[in-house]
PDBQT receptor file of N, H, CA, C and O in Angstrom, charges set to zero:
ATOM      1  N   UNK A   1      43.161 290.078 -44.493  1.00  0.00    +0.000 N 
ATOM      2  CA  UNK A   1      44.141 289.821 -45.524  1.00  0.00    +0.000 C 
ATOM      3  C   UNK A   1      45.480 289.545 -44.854  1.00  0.00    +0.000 C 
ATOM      4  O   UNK A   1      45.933 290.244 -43.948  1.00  0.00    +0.000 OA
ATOM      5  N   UNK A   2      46.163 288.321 -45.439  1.00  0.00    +0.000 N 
ATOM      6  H   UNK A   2      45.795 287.753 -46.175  1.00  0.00    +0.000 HD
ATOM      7  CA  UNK A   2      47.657 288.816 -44.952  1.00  0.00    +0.000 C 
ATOM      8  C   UNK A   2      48.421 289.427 -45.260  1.00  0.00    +0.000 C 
ATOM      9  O   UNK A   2      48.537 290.166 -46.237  1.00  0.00    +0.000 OA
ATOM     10  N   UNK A   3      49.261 289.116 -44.183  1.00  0.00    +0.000 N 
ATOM     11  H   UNK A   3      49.167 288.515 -43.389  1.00  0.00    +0.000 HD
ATOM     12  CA  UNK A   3      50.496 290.425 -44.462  1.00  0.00    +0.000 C 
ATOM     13  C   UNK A   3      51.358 290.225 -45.394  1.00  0.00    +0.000 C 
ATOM     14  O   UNK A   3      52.032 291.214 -45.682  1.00  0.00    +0.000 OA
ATOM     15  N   UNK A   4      51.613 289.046 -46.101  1.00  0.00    +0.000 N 
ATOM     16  H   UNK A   4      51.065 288.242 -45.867  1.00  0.00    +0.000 HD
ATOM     17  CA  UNK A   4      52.467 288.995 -46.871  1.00  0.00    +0.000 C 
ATOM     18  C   UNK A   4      51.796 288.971 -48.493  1.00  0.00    +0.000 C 
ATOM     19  O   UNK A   4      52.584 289.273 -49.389  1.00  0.00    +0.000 OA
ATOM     20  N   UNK A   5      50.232 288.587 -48.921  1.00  0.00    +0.000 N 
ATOM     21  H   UNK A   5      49.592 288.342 -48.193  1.00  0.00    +0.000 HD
ATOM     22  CA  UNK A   5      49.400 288.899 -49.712  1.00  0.00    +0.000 C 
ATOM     23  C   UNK A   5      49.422 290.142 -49.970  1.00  0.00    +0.000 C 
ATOM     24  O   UNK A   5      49.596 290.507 -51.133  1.00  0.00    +0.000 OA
ATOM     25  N   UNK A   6      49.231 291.153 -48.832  1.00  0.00    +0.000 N 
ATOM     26  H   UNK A   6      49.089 290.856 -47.887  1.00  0.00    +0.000 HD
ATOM     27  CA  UNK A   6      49.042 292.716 -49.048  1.00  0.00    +0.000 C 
ATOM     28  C   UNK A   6      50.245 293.555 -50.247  1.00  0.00    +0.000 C 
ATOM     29  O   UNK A   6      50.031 294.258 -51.235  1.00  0.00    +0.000 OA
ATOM     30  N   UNK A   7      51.597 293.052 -49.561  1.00  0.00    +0.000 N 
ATOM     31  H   UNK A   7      51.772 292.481 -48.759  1.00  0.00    +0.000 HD
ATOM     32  CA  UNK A   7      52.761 293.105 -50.287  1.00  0.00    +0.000 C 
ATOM     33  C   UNK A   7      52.809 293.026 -52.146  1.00  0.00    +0.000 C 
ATOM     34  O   UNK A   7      53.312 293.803 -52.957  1.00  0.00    +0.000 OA
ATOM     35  N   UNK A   8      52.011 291.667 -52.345  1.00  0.00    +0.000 N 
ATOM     36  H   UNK A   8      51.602 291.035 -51.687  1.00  0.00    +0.000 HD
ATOM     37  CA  UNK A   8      51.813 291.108 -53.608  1.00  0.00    +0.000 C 
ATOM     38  C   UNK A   8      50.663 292.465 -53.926  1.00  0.00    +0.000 C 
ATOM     39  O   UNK A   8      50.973 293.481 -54.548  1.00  0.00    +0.000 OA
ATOM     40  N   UNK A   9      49.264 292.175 -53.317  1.00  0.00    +0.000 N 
ATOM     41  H   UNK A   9      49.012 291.350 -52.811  1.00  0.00    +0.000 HD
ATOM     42  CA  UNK A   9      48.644 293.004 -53.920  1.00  0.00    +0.000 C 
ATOM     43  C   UNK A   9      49.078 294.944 -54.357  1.00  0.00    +0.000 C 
ATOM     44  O   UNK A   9      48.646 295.775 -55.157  1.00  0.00    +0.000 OA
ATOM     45  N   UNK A  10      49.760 294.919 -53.669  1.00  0.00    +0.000 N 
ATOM     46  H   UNK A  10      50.111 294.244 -53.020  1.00  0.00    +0.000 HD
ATOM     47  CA  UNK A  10      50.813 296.595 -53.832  1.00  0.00    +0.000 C 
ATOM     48  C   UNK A  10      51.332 296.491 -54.841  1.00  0.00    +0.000 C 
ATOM     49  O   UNK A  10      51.252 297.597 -55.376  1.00  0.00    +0.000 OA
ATOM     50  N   UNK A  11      52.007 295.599 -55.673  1.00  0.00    +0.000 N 
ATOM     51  H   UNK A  11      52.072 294.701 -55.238  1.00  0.00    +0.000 HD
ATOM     52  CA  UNK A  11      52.794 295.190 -56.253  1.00  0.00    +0.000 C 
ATOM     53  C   UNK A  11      52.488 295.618 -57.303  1.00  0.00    +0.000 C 
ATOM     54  O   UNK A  11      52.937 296.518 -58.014  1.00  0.00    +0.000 OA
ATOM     55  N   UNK A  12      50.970 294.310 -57.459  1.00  0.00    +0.000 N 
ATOM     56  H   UNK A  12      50.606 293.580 -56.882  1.00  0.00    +0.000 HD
ATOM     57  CA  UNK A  12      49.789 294.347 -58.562  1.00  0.00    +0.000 C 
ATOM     58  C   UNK A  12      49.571 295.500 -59.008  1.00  0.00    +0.000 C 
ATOM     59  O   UNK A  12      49.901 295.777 -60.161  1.00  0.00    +0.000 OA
ATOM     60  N   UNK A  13      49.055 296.286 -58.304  1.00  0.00    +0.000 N 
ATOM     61  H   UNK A  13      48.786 296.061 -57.368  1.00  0.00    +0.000 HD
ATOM     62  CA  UNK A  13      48.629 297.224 -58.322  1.00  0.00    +0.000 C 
ATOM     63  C   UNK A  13      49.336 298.585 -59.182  1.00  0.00    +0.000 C 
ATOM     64  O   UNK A  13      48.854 299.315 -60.049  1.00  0.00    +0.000 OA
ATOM     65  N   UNK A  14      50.588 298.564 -58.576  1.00  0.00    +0.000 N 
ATOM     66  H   UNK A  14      50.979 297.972 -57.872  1.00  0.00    +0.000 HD
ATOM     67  CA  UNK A  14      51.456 299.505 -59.675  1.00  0.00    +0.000 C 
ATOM     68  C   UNK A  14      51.832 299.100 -60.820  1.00  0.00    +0.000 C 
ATOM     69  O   UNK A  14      51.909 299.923 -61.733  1.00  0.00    +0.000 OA
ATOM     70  N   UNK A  15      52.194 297.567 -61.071  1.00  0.00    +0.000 N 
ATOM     71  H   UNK A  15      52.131 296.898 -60.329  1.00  0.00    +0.000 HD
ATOM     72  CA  UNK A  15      52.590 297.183 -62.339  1.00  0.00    +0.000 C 
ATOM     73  C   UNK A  15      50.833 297.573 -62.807  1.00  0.00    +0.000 C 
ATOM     74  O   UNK A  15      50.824 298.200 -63.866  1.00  0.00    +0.000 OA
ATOM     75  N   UNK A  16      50.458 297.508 -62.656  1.00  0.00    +0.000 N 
ATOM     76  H   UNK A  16      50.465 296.999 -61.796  1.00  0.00    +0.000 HD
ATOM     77  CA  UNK A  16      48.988 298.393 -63.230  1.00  0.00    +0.000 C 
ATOM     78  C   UNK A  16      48.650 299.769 -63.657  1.00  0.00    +0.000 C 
ATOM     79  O   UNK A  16      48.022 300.239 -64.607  1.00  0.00    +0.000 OA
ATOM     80  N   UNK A  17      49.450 300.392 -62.357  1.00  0.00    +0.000 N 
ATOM     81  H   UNK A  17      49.960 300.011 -61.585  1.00  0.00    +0.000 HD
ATOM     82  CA  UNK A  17      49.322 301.678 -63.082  1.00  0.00    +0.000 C 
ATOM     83  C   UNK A  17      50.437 301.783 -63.862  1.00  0.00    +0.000 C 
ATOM     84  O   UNK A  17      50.119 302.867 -64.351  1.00  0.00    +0.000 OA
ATOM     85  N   UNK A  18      51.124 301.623 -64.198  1.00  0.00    +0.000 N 
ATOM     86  H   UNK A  18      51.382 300.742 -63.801  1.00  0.00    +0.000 HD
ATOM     87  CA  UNK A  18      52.597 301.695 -64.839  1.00  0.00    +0.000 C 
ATOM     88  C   UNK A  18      52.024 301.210 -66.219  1.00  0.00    +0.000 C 
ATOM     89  O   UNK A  18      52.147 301.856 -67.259  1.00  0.00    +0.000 OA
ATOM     90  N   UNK A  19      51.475 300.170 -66.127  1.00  0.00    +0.000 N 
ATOM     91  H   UNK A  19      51.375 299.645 -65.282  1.00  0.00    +0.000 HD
ATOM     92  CA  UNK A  19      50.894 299.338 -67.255  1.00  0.00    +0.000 C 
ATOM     93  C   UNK A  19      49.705 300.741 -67.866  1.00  0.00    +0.000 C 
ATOM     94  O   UNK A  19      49.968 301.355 -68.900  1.00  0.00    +0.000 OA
ATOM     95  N   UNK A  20      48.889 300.943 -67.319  1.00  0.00    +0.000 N 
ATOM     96  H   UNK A  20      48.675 300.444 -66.479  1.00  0.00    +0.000 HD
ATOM     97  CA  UNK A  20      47.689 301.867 -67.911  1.00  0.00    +0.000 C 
ATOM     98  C   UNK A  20      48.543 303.409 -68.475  1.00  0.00    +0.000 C 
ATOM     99  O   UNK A  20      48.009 304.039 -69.388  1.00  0.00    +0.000 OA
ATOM    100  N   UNK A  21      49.817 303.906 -67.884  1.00  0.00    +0.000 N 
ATOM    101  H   UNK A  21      50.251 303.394 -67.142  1.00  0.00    +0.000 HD
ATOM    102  CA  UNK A  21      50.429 304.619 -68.388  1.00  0.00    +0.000 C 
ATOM    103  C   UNK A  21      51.032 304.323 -69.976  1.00  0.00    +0.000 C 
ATOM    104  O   UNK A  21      51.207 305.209 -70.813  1.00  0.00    +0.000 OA
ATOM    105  N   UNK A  22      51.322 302.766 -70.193  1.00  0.00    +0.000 N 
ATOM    106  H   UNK A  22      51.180 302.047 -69.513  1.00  0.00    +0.000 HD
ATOM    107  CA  UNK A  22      52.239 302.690 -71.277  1.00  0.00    +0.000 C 
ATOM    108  C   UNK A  22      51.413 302.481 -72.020  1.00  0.00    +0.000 C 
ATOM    109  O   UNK A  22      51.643 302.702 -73.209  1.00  0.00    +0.000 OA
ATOM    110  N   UNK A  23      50.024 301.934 -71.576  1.00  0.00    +0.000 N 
ATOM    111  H   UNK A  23      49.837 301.755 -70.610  1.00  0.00    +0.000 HD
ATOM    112  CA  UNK A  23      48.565 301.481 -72.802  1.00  0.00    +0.000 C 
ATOM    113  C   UNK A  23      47.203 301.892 -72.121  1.00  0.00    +0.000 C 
ATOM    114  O   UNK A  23      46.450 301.076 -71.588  1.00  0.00    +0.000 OA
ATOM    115  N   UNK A  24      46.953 303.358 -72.205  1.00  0.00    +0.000 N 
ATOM    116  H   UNK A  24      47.565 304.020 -72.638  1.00  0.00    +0.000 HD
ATOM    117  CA  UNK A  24      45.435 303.790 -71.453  1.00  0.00    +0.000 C 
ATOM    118  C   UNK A  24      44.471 302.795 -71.781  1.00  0.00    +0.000 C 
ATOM    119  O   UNK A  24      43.876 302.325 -70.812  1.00  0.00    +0.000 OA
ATOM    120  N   UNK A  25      44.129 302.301 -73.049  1.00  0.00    +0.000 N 
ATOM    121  H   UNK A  25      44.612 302.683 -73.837  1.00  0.00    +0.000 HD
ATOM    122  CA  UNK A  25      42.986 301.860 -73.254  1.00  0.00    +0.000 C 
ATOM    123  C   UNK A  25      43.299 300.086 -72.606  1.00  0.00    +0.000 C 
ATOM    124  O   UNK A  25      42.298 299.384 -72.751  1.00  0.00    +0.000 OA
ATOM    125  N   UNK A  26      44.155 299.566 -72.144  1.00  0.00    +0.000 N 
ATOM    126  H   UNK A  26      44.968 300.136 -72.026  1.00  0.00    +0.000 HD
ATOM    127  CA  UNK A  26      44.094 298.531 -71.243  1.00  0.00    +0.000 C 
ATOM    128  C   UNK A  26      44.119 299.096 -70.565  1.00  0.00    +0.000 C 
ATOM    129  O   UNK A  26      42.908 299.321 -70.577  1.00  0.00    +0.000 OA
ATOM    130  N   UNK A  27      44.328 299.446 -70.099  1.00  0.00    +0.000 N 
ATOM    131  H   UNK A  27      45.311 299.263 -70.089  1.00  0.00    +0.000 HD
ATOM    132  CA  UNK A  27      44.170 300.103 -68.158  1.00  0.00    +0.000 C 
ATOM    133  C   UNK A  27      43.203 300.278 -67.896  1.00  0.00    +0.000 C 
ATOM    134  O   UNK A  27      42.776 299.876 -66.813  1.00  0.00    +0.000 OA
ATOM    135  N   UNK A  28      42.256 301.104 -68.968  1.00  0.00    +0.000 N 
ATOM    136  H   UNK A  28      42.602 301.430 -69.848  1.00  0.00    +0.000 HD
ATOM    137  CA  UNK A  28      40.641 301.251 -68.944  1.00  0.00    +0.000 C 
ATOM    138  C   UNK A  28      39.709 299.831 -68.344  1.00  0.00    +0.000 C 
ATOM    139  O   UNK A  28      39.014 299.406 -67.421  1.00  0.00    +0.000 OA
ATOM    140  N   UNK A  29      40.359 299.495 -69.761  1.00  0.00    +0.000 N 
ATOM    141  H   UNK A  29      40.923 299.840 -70.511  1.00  0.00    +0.000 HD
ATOM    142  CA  UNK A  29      39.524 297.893 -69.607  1.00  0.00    +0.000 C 
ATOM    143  C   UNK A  29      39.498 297.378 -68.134  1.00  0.00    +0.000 C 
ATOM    144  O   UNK A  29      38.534 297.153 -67.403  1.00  0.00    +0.000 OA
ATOM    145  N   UNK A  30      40.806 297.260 -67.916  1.00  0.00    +0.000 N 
ATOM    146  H   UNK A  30      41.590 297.443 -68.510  1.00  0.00    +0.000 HD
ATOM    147  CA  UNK A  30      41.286 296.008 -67.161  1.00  0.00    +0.000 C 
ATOM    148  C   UNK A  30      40.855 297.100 -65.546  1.00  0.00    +0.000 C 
ATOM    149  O   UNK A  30      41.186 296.437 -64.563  1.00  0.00    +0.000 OA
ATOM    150  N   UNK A  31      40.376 298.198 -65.209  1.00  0.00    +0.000 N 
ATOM    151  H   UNK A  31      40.107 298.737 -66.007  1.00  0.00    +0.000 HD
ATOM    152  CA  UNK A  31      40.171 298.854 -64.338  1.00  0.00    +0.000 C 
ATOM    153  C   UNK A  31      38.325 298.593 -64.355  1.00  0.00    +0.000 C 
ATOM    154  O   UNK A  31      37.679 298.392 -63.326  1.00  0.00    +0.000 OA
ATOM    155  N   UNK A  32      37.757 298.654 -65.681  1.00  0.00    +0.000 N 
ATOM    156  H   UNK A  32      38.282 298.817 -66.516  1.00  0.00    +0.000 HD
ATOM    157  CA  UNK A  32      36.253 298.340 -65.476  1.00  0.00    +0.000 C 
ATOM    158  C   UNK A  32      36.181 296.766 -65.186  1.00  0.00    +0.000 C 
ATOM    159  O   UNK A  32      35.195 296.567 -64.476  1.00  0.00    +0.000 OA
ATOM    160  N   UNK A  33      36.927 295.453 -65.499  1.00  0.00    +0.000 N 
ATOM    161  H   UNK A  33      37.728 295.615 -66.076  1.00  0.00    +0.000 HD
ATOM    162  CA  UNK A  33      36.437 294.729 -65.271  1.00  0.00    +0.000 C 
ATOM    163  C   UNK A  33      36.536 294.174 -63.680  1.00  0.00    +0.000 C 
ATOM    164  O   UNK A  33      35.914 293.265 -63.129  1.00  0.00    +0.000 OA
ATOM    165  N   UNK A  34      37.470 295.003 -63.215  1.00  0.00    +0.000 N 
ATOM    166  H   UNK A  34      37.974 295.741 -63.662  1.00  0.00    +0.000 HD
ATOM    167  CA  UNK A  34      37.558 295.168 -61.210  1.00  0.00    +0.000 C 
ATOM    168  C   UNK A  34      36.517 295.950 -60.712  1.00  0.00    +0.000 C 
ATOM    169  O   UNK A  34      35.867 295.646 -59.712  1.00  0.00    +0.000 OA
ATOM    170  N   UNK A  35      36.338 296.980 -61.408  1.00  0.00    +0.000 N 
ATOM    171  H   UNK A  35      36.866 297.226 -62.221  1.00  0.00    +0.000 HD
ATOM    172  CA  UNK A  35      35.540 298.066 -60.474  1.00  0.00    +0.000 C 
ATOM    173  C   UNK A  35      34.037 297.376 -60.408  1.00  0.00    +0.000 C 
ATOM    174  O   UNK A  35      33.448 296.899 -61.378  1.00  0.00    +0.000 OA
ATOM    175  N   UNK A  36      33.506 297.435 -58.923  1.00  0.00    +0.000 N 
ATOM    176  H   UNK A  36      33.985 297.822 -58.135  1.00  0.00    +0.000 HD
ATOM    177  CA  UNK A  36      32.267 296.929 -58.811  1.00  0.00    +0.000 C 
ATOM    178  C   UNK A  36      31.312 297.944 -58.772  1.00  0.00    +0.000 C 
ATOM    179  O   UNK A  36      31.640 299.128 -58.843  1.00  0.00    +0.000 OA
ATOM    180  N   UNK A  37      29.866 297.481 -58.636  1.00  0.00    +0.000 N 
ATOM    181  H   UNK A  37      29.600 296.519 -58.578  1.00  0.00    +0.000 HD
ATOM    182  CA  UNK A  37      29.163 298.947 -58.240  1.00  0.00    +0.000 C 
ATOM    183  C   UNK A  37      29.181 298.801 -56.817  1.00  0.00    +0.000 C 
ATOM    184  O   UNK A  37      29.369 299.923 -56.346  1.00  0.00    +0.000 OA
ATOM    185  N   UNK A  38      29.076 297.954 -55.917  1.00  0.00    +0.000 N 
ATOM    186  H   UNK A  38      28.923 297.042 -56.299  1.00  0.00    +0.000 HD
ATOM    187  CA  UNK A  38      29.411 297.983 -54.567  1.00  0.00    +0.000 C 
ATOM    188  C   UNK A  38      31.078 298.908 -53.847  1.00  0.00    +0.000 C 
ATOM    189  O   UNK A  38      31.388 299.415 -52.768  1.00  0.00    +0.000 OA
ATOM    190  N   UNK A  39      31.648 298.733 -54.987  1.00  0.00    +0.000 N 
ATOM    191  H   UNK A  39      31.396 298.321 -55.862  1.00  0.00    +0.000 HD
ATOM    192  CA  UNK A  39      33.227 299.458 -54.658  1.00  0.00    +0.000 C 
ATOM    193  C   UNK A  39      32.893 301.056 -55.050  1.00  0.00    +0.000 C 
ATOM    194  O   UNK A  39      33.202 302.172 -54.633  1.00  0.00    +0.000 OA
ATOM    195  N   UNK A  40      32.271 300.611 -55.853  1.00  0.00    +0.000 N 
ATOM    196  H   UNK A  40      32.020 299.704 -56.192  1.00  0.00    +0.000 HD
ATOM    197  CA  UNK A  40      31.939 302.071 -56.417  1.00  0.00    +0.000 C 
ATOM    198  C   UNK A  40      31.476 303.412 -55.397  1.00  0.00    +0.000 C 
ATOM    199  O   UNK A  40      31.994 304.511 -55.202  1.00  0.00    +0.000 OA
ATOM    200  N   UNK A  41      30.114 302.674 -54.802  1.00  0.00    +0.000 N 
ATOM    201  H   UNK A  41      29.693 301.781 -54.960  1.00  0.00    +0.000 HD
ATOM    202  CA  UNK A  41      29.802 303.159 -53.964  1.00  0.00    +0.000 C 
ATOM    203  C   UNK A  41      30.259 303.119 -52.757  1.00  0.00    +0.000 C 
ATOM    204  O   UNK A  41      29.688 303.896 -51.992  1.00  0.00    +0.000 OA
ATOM    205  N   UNK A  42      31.280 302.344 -52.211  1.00  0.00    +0.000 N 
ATOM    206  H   UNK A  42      31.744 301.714 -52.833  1.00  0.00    +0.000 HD
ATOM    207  CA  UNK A  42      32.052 302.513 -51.010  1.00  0.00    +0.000 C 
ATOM    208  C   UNK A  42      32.852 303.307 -50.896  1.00  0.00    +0.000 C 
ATOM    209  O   UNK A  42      33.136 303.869 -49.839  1.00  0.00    +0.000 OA
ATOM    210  N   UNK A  43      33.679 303.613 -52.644  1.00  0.00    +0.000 N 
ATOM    211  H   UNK A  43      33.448 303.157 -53.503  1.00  0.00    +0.000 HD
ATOM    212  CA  UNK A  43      34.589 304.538 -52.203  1.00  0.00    +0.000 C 
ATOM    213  C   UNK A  43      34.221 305.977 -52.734  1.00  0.00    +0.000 C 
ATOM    214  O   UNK A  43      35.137 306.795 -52.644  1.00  0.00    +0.000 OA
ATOM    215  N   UNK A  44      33.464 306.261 -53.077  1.00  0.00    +0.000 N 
ATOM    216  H   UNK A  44      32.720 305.597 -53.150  1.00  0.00    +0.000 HD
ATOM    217  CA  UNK A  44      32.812 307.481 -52.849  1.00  0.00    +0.000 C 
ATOM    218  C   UNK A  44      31.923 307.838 -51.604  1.00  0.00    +0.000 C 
ATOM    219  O   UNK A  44      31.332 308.904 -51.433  1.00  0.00    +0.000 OA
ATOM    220  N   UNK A  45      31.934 306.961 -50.930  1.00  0.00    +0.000 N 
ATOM    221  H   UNK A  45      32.414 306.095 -51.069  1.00  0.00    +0.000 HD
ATOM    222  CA  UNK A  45      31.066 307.048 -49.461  1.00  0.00    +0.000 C 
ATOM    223  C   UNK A  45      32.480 307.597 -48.582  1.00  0.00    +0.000 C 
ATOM    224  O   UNK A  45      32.452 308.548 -47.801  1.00  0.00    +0.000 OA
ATOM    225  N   UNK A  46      33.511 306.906 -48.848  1.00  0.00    +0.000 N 
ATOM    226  H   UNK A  46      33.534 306.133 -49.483  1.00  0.00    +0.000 HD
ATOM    227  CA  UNK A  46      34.767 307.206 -47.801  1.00  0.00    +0.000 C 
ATOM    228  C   UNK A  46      35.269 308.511 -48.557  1.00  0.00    +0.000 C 
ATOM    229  O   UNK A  46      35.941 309.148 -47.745  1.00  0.00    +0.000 OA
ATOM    230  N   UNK A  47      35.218 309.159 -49.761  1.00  0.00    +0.000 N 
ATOM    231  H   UNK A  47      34.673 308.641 -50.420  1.00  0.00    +0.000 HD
ATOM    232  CA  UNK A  47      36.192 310.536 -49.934  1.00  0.00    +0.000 C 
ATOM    233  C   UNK A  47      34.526 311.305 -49.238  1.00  0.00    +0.000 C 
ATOM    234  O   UNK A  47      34.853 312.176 -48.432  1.00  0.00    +0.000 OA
ATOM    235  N   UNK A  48      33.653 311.248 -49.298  1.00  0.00    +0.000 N 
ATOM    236  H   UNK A  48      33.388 310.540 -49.953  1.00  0.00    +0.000 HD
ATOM    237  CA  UNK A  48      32.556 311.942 -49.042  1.00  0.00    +0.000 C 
ATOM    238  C   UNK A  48      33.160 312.039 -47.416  1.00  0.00    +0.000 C 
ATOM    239  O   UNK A  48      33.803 313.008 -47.012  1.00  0.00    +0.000 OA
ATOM    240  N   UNK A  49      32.918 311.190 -46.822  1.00  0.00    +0.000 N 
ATOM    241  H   UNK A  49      32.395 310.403 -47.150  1.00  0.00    +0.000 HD
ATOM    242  CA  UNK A  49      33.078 310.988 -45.184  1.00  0.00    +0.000 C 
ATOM    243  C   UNK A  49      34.430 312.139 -44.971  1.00  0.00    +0.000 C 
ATOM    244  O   UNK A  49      34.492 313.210 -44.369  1.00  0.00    +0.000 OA
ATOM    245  N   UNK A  50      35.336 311.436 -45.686  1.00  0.00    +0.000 N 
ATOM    246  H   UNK A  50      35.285 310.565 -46.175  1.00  0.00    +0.000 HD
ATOM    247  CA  UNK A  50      36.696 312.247 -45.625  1.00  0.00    +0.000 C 
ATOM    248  C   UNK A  50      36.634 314.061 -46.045  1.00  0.00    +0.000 C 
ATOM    249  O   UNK A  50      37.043 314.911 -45.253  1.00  0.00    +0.000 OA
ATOM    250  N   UNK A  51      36.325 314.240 -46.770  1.00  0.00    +0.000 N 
ATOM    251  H   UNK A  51      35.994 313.550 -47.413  1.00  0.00    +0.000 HD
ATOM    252  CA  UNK A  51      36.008 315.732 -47.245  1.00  0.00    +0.000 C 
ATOM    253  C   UNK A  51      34.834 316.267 -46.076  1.00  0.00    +0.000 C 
ATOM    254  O   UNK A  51      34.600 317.403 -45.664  1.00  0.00    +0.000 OA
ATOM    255  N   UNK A  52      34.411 315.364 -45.846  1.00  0.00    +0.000 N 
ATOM    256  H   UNK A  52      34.601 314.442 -46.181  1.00  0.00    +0.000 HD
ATOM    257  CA  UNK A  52      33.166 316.096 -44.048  1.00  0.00    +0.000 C 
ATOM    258  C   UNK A  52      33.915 316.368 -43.262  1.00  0.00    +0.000 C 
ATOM    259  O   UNK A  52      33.971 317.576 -43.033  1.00  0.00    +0.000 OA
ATOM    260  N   UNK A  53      34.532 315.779 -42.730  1.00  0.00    +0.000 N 
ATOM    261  H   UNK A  53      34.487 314.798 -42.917  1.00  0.00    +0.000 HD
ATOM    262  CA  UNK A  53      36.205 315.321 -42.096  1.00  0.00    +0.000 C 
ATOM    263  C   UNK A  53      36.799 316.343 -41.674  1.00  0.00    +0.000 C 
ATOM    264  O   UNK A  53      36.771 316.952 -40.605  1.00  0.00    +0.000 OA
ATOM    265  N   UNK A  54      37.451 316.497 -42.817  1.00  0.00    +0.000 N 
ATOM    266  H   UNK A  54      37.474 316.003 -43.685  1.00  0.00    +0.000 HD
ATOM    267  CA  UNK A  54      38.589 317.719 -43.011  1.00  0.00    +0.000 C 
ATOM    268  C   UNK A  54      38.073 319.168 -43.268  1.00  0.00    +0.000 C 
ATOM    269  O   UNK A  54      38.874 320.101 -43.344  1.00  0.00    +0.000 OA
ATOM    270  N   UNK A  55      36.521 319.377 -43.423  1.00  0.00    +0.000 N 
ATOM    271  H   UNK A  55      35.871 318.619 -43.361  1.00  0.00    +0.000 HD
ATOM    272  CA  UNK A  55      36.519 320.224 -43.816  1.00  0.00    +0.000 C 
ATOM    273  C   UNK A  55      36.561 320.827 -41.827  1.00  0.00    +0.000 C 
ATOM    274  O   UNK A  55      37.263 321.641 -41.227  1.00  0.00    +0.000 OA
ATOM    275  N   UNK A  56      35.163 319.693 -41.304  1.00  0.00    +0.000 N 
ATOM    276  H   UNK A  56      34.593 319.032 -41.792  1.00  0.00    +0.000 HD
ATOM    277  CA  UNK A  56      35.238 320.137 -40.168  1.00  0.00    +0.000 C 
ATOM    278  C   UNK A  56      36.136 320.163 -39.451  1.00  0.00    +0.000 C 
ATOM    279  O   UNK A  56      35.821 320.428 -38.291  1.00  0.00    +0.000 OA
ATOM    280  N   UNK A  57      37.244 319.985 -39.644  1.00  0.00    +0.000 N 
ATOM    281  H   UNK A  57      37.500 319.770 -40.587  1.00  0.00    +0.000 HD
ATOM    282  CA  UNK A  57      38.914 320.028 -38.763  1.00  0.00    +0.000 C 
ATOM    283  C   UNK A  57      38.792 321.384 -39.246  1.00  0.00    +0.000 C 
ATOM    284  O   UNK A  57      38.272 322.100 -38.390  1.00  0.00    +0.000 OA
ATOM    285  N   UNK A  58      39.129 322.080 -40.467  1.00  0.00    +0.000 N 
ATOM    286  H   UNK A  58      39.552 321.499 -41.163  1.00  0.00    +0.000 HD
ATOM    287  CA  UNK A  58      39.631 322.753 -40.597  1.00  0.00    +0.000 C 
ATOM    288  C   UNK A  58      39.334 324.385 -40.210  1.00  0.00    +0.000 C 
ATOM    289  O   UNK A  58      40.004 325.415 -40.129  1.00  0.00    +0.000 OA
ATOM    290  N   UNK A  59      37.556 323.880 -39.973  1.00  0.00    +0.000 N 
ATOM    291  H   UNK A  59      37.012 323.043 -40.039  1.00  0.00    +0.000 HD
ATOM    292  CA  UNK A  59      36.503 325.199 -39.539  1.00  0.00    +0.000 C 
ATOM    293  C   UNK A  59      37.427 325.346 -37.684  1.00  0.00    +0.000 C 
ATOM    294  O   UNK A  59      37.920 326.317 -37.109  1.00  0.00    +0.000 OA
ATOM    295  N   UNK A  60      37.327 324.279 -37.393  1.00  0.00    +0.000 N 
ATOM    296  H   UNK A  60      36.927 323.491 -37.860  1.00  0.00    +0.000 HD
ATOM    297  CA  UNK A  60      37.588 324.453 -35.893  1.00  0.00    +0.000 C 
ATOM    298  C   UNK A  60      38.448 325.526 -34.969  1.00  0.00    +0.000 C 
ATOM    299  O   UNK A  60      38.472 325.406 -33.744  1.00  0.00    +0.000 OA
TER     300      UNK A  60
């Protein structure tokens, strides 16, 4: 991605949440028609990884 795209997409992104704050049920929407099941499962693969992570830092 570039670096100056990334910027925009940050952007996006909060006028989104800002947006789902002032109208939940768009935010809903407009959050299911992004969410993939491939994303889905990626990013529950990375807090999973992450919570293994930290837990084992923290035993150490």
């Amino acid at each position: 991605m570039e670096r100056g795209r990334f910027g925009d997409v940050v952007v996006g992104a909060a006028g989104d949440v800002a947006g789902s704050v002032v109208d939940p049920k768009a935010g809903l929407g407009r959050l299911r028609s992004v969410v993939t099941a491939r994303g889905l499962v990626t990013l529950t693969a990375g807090a999973l990884l992450g919570y293994f992570a930290a837990r084992s830092i923290r035993r150490s």
